[in-house]
N, C-alpha and C positions, 0 to 999 in steps of 0.2 A: 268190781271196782266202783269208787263212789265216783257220781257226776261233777265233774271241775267247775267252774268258775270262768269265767272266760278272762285274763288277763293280754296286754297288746304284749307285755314281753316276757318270757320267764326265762332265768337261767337256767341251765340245765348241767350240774357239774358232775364232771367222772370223780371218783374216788375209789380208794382201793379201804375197803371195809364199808359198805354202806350202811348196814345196821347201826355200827357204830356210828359214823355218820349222822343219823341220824338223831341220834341219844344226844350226843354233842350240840347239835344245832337246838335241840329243846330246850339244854341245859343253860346252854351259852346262849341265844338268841332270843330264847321266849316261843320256838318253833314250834307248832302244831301240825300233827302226822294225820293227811289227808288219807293218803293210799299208799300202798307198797305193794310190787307184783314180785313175787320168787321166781329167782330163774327155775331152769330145770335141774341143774344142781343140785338146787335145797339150801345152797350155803350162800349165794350171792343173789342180789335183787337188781331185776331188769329195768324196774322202775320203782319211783317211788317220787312223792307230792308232798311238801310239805308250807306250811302255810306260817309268814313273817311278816307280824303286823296287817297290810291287808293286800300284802304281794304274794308269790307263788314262788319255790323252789321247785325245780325238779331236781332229784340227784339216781346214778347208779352205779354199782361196780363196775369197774372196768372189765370189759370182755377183748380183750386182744384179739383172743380166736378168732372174733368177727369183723375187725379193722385190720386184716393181711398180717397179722403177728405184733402190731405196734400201741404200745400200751399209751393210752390218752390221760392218764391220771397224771396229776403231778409229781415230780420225783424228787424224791426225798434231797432240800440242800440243794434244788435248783430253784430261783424265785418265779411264780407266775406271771404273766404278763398280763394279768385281768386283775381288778381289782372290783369287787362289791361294796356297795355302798348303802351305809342306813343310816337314815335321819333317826335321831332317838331325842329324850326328853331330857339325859344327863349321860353325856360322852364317859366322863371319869366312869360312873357304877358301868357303863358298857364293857368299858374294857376292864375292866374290875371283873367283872360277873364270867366274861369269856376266858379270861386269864386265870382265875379258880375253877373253870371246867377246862381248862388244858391248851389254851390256847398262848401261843408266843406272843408278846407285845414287840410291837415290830418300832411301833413312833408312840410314845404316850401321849395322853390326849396335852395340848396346846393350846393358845390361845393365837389366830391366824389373823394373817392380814386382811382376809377379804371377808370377816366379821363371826367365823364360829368356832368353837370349840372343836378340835379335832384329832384324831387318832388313829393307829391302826394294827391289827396283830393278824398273824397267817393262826390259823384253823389247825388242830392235827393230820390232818389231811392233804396241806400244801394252799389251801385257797387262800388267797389275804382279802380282808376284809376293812373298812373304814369306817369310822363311829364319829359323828358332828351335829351338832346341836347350837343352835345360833345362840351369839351373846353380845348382839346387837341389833336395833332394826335397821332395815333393810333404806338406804334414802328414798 
């Protein structure tokens, strides 16, 4: 496994397909795949590092098995109560780019009160996500 980076916070999200997972967040994000460790399985990944802009993801399958039988991914058609946030250089192509890799637009990007452009779509996965880009200076 390659040596990390040391970041103060990384997410770290369950999903159910992390390969896929994966694929998605490159497509749709711009994501670059640090590490992935395979379960014992073969078919699910214990962990896995992936690197956006010049923060850190962690993601893996859900293991039930080993959280007492209760699945921590999100379920399909229920909303999460977290939401990720990325500063980007043009909100519109963001959720453009995620929405042609499979992503729901959940809020088109707008223009807000409190000065940026902003947006948001949940992930194939259930994660929702937020896309803003300032379109005013700051006083």
């Amino acid at each position: 496994m390659a040596v990390r980076e040391k970041h103060g916070l990384v997410p770290h999200l369950v999903v159910n397909g992390a390969a896929k997972a994966i694929e998605f967040y490159k497509s749709a994000l711009g994501a670059v795949e640090i590490a992935r460790m395979p379960a014992e399985d073969g078919t699910r990944l214990m962990h896995a590092e992936l690197k956006i802009g010049d923060a850190a993801l962690f993601l893996c399958d859900d293991f039930p098995e080993y959280c007492g039988g209760v699945s921590r991914a999100p379920k399909p058609g229920v909303p999460t109560p977290v939401t990720l946030h990325l500063d980007v250089t043009d909100c519109d192509a963001a959720i453009a780019k995620a929405e042609s890799a499979g992503a729901t637009v959940k809020m088109p990007a707008m223009d807000m009160f409190w000065g940026d452009r902003y947006g948001k779509i949940t992930d194939p996965f259930g994660h929702e996500w937020s896309f803003a880009h300032p379109i005013r200076k700051a006083a």
